[in-house]
C-alpha positions as CSV (number, residue, x, y, z in Angstrom):
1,X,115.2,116.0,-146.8
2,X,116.2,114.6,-143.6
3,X,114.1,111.8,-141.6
4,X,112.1,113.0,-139.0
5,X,112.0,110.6,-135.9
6,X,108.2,109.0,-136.0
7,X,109.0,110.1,-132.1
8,X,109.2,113.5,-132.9
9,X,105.8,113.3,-135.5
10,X,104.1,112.0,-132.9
11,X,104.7,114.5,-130.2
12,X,104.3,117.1,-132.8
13,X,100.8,116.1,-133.5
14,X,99.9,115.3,-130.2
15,X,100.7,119.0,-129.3
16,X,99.2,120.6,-132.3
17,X,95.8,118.9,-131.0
18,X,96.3,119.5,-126.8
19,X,96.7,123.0,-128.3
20,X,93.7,123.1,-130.8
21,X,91.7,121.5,-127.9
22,X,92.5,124.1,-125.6
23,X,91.5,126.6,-128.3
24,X,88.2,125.1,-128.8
25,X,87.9,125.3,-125.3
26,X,88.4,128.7,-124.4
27,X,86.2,130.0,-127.4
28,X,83.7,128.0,-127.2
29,X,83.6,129.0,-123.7
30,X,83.0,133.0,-124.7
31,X,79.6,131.7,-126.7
32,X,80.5,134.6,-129.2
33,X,79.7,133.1,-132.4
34,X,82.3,135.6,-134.0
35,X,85.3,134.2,-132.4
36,X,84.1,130.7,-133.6
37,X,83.8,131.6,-137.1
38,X,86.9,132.7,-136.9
39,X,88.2,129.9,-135.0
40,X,86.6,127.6,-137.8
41,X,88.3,129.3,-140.7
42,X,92.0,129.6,-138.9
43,X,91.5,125.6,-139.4
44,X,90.2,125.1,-142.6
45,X,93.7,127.6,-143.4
46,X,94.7,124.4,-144.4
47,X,93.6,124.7,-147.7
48,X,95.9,127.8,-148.2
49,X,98.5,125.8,-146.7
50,X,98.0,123.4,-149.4
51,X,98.4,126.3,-151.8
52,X,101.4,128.5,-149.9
53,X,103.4,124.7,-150.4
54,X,103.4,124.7,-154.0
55,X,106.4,125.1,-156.3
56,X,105.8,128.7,-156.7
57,X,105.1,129.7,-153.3
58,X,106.8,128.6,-150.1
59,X,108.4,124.8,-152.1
60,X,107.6,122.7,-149.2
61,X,107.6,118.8,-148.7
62,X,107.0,117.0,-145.1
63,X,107.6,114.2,-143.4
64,X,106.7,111.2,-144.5
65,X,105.6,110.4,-141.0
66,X,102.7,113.3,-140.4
67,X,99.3,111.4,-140.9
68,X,97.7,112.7,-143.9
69,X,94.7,114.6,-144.8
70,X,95.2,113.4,-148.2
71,X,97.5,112.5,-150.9
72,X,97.6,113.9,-154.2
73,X,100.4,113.2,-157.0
74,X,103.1,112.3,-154.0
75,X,102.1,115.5,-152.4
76,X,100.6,115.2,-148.8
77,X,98.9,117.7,-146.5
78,X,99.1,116.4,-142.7
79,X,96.0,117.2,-140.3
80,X,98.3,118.6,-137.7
81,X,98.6,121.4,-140.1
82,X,94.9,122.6,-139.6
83,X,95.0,122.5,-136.0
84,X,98.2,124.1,-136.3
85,X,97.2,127.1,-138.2
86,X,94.1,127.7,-135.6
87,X,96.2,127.9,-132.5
88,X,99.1,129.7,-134.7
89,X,96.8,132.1,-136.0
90,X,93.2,132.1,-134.8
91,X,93.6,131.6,-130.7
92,X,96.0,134.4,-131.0
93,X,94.1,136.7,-132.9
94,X,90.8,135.7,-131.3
95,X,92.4,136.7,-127.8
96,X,93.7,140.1,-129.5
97,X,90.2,140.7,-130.5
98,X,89.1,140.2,-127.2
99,X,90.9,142.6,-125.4
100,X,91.1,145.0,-128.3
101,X,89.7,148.2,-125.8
102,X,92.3,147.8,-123.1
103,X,95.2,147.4,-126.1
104,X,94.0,150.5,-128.0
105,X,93.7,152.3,-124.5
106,X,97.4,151.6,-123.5
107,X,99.0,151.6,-126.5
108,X,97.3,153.3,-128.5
109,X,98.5,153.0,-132.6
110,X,101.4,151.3,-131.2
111,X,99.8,148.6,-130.7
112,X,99.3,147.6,-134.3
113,X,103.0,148.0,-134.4
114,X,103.5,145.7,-131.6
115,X,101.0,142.7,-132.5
116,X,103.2,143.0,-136.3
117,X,106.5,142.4,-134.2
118,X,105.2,139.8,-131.8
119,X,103.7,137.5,-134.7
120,X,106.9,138.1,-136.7
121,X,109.3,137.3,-134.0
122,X,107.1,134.4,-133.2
123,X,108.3,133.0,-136.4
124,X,111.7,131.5,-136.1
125,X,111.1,130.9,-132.3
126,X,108.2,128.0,-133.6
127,X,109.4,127.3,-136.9
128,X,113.3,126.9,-136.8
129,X,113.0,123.6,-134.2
130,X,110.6,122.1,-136.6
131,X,112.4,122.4,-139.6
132,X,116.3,122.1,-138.0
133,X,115.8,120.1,-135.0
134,X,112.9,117.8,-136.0
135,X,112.8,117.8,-139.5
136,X,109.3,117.8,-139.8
137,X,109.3,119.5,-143.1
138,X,111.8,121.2,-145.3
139,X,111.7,124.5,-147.6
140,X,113.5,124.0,-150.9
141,X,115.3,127.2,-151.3
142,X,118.3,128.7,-151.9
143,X,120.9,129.0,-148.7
144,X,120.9,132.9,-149.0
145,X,117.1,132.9,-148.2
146,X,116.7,130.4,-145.5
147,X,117.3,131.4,-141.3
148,X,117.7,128.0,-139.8
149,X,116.5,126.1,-142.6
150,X,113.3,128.5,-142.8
151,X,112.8,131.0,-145.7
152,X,113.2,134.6,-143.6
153,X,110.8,136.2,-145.5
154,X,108.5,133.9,-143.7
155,X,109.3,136.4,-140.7
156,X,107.4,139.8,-141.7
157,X,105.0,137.3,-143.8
158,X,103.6,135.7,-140.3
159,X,103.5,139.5,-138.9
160,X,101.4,140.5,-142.1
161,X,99.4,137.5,-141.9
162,X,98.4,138.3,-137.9
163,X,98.4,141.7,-138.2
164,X,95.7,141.5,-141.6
165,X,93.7,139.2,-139.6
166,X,93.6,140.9,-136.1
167,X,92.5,144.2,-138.2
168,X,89.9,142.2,-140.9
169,X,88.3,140.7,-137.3
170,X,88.2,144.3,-135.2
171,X,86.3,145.2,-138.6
172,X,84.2,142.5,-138.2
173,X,83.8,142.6,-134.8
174,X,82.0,146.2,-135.2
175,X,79.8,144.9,-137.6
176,X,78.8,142.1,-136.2
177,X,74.8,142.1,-134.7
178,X,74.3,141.4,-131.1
179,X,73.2,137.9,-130.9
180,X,69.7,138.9,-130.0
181,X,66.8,140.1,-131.9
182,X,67.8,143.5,-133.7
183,X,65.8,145.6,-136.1
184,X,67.4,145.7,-139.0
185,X,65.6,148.3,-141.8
186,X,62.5,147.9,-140.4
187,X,62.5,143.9,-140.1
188,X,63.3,141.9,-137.1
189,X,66.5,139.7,-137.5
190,X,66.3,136.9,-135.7
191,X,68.2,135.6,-132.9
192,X,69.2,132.8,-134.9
193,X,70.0,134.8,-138.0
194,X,72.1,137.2,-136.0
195,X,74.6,134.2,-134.6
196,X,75.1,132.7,-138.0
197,X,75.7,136.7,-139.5
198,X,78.6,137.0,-137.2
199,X,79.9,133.2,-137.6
200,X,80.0,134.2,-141.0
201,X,82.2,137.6,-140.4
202,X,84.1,135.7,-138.2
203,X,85.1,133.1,-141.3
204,X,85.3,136.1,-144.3
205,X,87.6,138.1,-141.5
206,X,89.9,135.2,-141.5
207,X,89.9,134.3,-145.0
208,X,89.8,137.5,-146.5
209,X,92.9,139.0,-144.7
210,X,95.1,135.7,-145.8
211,X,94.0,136.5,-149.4
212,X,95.3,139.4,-148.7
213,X,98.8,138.8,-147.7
214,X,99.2,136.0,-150.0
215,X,98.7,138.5,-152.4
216,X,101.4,140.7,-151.0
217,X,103.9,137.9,-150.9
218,X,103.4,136.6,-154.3
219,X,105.1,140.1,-155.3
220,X,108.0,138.8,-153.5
221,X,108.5,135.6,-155.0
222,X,107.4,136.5,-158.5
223,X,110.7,139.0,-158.0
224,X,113.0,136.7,-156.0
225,X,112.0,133.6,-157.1
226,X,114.1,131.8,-154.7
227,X,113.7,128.1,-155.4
228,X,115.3,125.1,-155.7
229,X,114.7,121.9,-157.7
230,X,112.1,119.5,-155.5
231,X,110.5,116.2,-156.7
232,X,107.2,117.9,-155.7
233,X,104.8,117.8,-159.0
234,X,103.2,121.5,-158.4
């Protein structure tokens, strides 16, 4: 794997958290408790980072450089990641949320079509600098499945990955309680009781839809298996 600058780390991270900030920012700003749980969870993604690195999923090391999260058997998982995955994935998604009505009102059932080929195109344009340019981590695959030094099935896997979570938090989004005293089956919900309820949707939407996909892409690499050897443990 080739050294990343400690330059190049640095501004990296610094990025990751101006964007992660600005996130914050903006949803926090909506007071929907929805869009924070799902906020929340795009962050804590970093635990399926952790798993998507292993041998038998993505097979990736990073720099040496990243400041950790923790360690485990020579295996590290930086804490830009998690601020990465919530302006990669949940500020996106959030904001497609948000202005769900005037999408489906335009576009119509083209529009499901269009956030797929956004978030998939999105891919190599963020990813291939890292990896190429920056070194800031490297897949080990073979040649025939890498674009840039990325794996290119990563490409329709960040479309399925948006697209799963911008549905899974639409869903949510109608089931969510105003955050106000409702009657639900006779008993009154309070108002306190109705933010937490749609926090919670807004974490389960998240989560649920990347359990989802990983799913779906485990059938691809149980049938490709496209790997490399790596000095990574697991």
């Amino acid at each position: 794997m080739p050294a990343a600058s400690v330059l190049a780390v640095r501004l990296f991270e610094a990025g990751c958290l101006l964007l992660w900030l600005a996130g914050l920012w903006w949803i926090v700003r909506t007071r929907n408790p929805l869009y924070l749980g799902a906020y929340t969870a795009s962050a804590l993604l970093v635990l399926f980072d952790w798993i998507f690195n292993s041998k038998w999923f993505f097979r990736v090391d990073y720099s040496s450089h990243l400041i950790r999260l923790w360690r485990i058997e020579g295996a590290t998982q930086p804490i830009a990641l998690a601020m990465n995955y919530a302006f990669y994935f949940g500020a996106p998604v959030v904001l497609l949320v948000h202005f769900r009505r005037q999408i489906d009102q335009r576009l119509g059932r083209a529009g499901w079509l269009l956030v797929f080929l956004l978030s998939a195109a999105a891919l190599p344009v963020f990813e291939i600098p890292m990896v190429r340019l920056l070194h800031l981590w490297h897949y080990y695959q073979r040649p025939a499945f890498l674009l840039g030094g990325v794996p290119w099935s990563n490409i329709w896997y960040s479309g399925l990955l948006t697209t799963s979570c911008y549905g899974a938090l639409r869903l949510a989004a109608r089931w969510a309680p105003a955050v106000r005293p409702v009657v639900v089956a006779g008993p009154v919900l309070a108002g306190r009781e109705s933010w937490w309820q749609s926090f919670a949707l807004g974490v389960a939407a998240i989560w649920s839809a990347f359990y989802f996909s990983m799913l779906i892409q485990l059938i691809w690499y149980g049938a490709t298996q496209p790997w490399v050897p790596t000095r990574r443990p697991f």
